[in-house]
C-alpha positions in Angstrom: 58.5 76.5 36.3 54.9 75.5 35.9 53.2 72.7 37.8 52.9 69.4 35.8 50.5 66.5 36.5 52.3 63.1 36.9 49.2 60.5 37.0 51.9 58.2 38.2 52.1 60.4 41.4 48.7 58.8 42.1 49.6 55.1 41.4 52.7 55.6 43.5 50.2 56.8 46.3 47.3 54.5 45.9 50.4 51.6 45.9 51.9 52.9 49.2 48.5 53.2 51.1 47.4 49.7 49.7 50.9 48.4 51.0 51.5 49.8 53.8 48.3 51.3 55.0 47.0 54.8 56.8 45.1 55.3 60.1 43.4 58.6 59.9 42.3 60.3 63.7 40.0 63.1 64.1 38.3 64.4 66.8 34.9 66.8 66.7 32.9 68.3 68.7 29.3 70.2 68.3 28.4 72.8 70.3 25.8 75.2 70.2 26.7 78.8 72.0 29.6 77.7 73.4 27.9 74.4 74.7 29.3 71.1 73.8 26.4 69.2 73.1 28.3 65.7 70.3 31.5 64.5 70.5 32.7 62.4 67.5 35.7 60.3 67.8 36.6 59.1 64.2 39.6 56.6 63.2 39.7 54.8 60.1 42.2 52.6 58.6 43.1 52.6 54.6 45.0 49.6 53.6 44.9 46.6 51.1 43.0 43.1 52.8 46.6 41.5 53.2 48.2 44.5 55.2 44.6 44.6 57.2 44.9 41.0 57.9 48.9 41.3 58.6 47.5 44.3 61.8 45.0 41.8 62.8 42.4 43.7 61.5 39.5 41.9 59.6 40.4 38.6 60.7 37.3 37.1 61.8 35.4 38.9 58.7 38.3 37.2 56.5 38.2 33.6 57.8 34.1 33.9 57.6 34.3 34.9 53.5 36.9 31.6 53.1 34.7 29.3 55.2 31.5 30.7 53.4 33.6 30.3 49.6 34.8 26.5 51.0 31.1 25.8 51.7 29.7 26.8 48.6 32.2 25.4 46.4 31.5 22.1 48.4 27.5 22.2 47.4 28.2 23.0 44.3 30.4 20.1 43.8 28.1 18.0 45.9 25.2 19.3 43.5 26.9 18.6 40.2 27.8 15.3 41.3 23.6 14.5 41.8 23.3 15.5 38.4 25.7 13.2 36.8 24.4 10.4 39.2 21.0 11.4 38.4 21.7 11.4 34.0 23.2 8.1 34.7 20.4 6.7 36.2 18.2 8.3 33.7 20.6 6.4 30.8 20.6 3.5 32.6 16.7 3.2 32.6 16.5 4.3 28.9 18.9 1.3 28.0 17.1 -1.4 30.2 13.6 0.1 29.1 14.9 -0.3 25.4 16.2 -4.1 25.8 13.0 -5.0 28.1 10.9 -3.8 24.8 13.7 -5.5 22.3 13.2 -8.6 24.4 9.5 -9.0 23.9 
């Protein structure tokens, strides 16, 4: 029997660590002669945003994004609407400037 690549195997694993997530631990220390001189303590979590957010993991950094996207949708509304106003009152002098100059 000879070992086959499935490239679904991947998808199937990329699916179950976005879903469900991973917490990796390790541990390390650095010595020198026999001398512990660093210890590391490492932990990482692999997940998709919804299973981080499900943990209560990334919670404040995801309700700061959604303010930030509410806010700048809002100025760019606000700004688009000043425009508009702003052609408006640019028509609106145009016309009157025309009839003023009809008039005389």
């Amino acid at each position: 029997m000879r070992p086959q690549k499935n490239e679904e195997t991947l998808v199937d694993v990329l699916d179950v660590l976005l879903r469900d997530g991973a917490v990796v631990r390790a541990d390390a220390i650095i010595s020198v002669a026999g001398i512990p001189l660093v210890g590391l303590k490492l932990t990482a979590a692999l997940a998709g945003m919804e299973t981080m957010n499900e943990y209560g993991l990334f919670e404040q950094w995801d309700v700061e994004r959604r303010q930030t996207a509410i806010t700048r949708r809002q100025h760019k509304n606000r700004k688009n609407l000043e425009r508009r106003r702003s052609a408006d009152e640019l028509d609106t002098l145009s016309i009157d400037g025309q009839r003023d100059a009809d008039e005389e």
